[in-house]
C-alpha positions in Angstrom: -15.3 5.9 -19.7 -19.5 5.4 -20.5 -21.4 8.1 -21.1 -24.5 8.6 -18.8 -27.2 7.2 -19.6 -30.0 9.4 -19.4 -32.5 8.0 -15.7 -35.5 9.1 -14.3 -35.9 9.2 -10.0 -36.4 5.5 -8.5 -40.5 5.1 -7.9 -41.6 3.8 -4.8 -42.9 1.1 -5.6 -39.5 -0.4 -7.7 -37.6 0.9 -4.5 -39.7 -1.1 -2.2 -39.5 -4.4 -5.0 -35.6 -4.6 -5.0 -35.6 -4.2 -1.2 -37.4 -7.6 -1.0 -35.6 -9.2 -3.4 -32.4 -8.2 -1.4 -33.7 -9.1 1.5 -35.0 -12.6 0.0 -31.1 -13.0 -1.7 -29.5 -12.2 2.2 -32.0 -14.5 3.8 -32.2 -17.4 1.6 -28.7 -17.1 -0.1 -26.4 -15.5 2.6 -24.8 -13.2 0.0 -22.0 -10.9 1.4 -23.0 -7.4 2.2 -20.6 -6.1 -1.1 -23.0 -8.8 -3.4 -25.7 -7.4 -1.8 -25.0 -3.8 -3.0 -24.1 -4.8 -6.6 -27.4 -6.1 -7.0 -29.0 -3.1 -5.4 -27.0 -0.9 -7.2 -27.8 -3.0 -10.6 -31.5 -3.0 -10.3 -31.7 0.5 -9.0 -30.1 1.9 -12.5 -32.4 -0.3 -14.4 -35.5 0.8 -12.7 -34.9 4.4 -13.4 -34.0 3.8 -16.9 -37.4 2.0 -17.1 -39.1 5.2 -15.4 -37.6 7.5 -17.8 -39.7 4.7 -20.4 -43.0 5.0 -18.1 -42.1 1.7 -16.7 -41.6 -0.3 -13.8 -39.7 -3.7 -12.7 -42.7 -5.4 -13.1 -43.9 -3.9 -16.5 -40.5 -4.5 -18.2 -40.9 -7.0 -21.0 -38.1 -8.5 -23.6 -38.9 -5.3 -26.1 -37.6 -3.2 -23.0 -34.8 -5.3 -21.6 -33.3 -5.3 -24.9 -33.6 -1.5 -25.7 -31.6 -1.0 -22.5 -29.2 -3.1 -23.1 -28.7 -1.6 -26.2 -28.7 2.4 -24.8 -26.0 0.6 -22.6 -23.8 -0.3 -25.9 -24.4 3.2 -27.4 -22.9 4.5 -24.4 -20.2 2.7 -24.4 -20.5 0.8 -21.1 -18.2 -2.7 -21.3 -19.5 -6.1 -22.5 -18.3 -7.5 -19.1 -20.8 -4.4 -17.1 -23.4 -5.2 -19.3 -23.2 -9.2 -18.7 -23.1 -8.5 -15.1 -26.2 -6.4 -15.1 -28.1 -9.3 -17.5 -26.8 -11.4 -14.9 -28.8 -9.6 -12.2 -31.6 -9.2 -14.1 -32.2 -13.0 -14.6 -31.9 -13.6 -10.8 -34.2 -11.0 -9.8 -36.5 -12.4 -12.9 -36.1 -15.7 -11.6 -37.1 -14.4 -8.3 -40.4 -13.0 -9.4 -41.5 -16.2 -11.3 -40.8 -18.2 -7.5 -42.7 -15.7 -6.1 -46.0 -15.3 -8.1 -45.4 -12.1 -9.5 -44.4 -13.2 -12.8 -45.7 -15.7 -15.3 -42.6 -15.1 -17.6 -39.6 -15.1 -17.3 -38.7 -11.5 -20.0 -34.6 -12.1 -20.1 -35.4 -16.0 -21.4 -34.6 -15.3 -25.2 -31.9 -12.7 -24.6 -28.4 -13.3 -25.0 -25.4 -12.0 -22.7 -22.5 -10.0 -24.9 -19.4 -12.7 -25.3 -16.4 -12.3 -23.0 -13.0 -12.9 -23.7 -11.6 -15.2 -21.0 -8.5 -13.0 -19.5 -6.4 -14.0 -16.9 -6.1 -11.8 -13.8 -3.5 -9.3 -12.9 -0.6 -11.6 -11.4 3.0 -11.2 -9.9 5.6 -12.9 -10.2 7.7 -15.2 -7.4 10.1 -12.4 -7.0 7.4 -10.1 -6.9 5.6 -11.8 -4.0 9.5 -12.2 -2.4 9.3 -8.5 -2.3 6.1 -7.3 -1.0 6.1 -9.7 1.5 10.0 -8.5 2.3 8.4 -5.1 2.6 6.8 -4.7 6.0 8.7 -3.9 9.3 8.6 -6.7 11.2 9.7 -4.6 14.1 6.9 -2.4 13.7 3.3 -3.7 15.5 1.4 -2.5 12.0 3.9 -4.4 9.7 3.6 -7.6 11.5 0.3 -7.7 11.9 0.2 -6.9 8.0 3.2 -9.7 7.1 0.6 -12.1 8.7 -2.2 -10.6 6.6 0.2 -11.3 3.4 1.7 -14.3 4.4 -1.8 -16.2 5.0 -3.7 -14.8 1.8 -0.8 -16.0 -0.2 -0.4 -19.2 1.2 -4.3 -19.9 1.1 -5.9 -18.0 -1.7 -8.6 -16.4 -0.1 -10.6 -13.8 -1.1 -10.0 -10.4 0.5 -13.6 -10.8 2.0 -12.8 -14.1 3.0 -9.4 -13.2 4.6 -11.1 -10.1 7.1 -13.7 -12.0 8.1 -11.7 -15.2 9.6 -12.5 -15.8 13.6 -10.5 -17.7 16.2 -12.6 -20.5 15.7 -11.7 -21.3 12.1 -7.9 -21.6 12.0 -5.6 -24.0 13.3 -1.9 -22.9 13.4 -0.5 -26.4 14.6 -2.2 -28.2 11.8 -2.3 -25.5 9.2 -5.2 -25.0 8.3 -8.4 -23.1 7.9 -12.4 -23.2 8.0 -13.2 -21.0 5.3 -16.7 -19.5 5.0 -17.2 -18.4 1.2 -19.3 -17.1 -1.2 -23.4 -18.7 -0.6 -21.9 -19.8 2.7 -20.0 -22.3 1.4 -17.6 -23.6 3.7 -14.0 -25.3 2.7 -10.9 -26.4 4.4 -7.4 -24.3 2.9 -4.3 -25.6 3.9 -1.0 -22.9 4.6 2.0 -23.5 5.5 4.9 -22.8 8.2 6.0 -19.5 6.7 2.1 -18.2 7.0 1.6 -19.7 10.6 4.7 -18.4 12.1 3.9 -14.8 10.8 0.3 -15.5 12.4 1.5 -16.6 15.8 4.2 -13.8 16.3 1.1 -11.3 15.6 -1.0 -12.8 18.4 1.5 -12.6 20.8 2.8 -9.1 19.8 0.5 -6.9 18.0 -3.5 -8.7 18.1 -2.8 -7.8 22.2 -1.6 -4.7 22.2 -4.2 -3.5 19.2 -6.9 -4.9 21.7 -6.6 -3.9 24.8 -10.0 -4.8 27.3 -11.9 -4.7 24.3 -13.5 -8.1 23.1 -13.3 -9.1 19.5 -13.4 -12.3 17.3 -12.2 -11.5 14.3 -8.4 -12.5 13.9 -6.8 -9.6 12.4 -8.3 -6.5 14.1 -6.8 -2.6 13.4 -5.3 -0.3 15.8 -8.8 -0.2 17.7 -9.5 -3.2 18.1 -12.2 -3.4 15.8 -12.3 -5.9 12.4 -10.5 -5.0 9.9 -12.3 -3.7 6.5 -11.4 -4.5 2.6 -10.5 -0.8 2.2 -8.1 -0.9 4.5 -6.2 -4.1 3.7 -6.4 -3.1 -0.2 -4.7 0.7 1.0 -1.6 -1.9 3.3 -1.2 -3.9 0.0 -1.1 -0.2 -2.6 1.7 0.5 0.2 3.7 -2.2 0.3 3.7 -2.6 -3.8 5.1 1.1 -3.5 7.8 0.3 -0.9 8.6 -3.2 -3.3 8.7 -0.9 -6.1 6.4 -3.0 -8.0 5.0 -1.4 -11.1 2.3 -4.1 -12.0 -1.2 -3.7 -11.8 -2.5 -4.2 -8.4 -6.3 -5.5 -7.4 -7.6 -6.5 -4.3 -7.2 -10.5 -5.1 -4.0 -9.9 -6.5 -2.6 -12.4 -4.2 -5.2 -14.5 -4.1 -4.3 -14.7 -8.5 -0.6 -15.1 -7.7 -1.3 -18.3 -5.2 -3.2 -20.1 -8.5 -0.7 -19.1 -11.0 1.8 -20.3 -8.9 0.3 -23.3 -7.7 -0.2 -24.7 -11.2 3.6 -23.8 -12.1 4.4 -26.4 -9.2 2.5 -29.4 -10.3 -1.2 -28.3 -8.8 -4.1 -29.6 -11.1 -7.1 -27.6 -12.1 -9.3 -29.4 -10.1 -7.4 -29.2 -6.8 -7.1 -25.7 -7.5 -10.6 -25.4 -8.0 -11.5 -26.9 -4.6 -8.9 -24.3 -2.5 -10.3 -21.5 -4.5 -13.6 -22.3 -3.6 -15.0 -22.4 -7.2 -18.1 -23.7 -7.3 -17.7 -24.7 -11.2 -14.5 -25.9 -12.5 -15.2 -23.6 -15.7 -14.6 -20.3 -13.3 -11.0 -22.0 -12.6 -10.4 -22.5 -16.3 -9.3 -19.3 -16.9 -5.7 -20.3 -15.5 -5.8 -23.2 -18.2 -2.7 -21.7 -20.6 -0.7 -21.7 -17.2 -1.1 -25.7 -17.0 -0.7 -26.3 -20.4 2.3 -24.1 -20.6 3.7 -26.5 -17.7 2.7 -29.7 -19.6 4.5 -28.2 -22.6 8.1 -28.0 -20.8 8.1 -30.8 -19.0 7.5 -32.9 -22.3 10.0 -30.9 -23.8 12.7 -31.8 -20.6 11.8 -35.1 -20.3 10.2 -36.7 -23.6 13.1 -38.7 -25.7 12.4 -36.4 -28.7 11.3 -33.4 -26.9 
């Protein structure tokens, strides 16, 4: 765990300047609400670092940014943190030179900590076998939850992605979906039959009962009718791991990992992979290269004469 780094109260003025660059980011870029926070959050721990140096947003120059990134080593925050946090400085940087209020750029010359390229938490086929065996599907909860499972498995969305699908953008008797992704992208994802008959039995069963008189146009909607929220899919998906008696590290896109891994051990290539992810740089989707080489690797050894 970091230590604290030592912070001074947020001035006024640096409150009121990452307020417009927030605002400018959910205007212009149509960040999620959760982006939105992390940048917040980011530039609000920078800023009273900087007051605690009798500076400001404005005032910080490269001396500065690297001094903090440097208390941020020496209390043992993670390279990954750290890179994230450089990350958001340059965008709101880059904002202030668009804007006028900068002449230069003071994160230019500095240089992010390097990263080792893990893969993500996965499970296994027989681990997705039995979390998706574990709701009732007698119950209204578990099959409105076995639809939850069945469709971000089959399609790889983000959890954000997954709560926020309307009527509008999926299409059970073709299979697919109009996904809306990070920067508004938008993408088509494919699912199958397994995915859309879990869907359809929880629109005529659970969606109806959950809803009463009340009006709502998000698909998958909790016990009051109302959207459903990341904390509380992430708390269904802790449960059912529990009742599969799965052991592995869980995260919220745990499923959304398992659908590339598992993907690429069929045959998928990185590039179609990248496109139902909704990667906007194949280099993001690299990090389940070893998976497709490992695959390359046995089928030469099955099927090459001197394999």
């Amino acid at each position: 765990m970091p230590k604290r780094l030592k912070l001074a109260k947020l001035t006024q003025a640096d409150e009121q300047q990452i307020s417009l660059f927030v605002d400018h980011l959910w205007m212009h870029d149509g960040l999620s609400q959760h982006t939105l926070n992390s940048y917040r959050t980011d530039l609000t721990l920078f800023a009273r670092w900087l007051a605690l140096q009798s500076s400001s947003l404005i005032e910080a120059d490269n001396g500065l940014i690297q001094s903090f990134v440097a208390a941020r080593g020496a209390h043992q925050y993670s390279a990954r943190s750290t890179a994230r946090m450089l990350s958001c400085l340059r965008r709101f940087f880059g904002y202030c030179l668009e804007t006028g209020l900068l002449e230069k750029d003071p994160t230019a010359q500095i240089v992010s900590p390097k990263l080792a390229k893990s893969l993500p938490h996965s499970l296994s086929e027989s681990d997705i076998e039995a979390l998706l065996a574990a709701p009732d599907k007698e119950d209204l909860l578990g099959i409105r939850d076995l639809a939850m499972l069945e469709l971000m498995y089959a399609s790889g969305l983000r959890v954000s992605e997954l709560i926020a699908i309307e009527f509008s953008q999926i299409s059970l008797h073709q299979g697919v979906l109009r996904v809306l992704g990070k920067g508004s992208k938008e993408r088509l994802v494919p699912f199958g039959e397994n995915a859309a008959d879990a869907v359809e039995r929880y629109l005529k069963t659970t969606r109806p009962n959950f809803l009463g008189n009340r009006a709502c146009d998000h698909l998958f909607i909790s016990k009051r009718g109302q959207a459903m929220t990341r904390q509380t899919f992430w708390y269904r998906i802790k449960f059912y791991a529990q009742q599969a008696g799965i052991k592995k590290h869980l995260s919220p896109h745990t499923l959304r990992h398992a659908f590339a891994t598992h993907l690429l051990a069929h045959g998928a290539d990185l590039r179609t992979l990248q496109m139902l992810l909704g990667h906007s740089d194949l280099s993001t989707t690299q990090i389940y290269t070893h998976i497709a080489k490992e695959r390359l690797k046995n089928l030469h050894a099955v099927h090459h004469p001197r394999g």
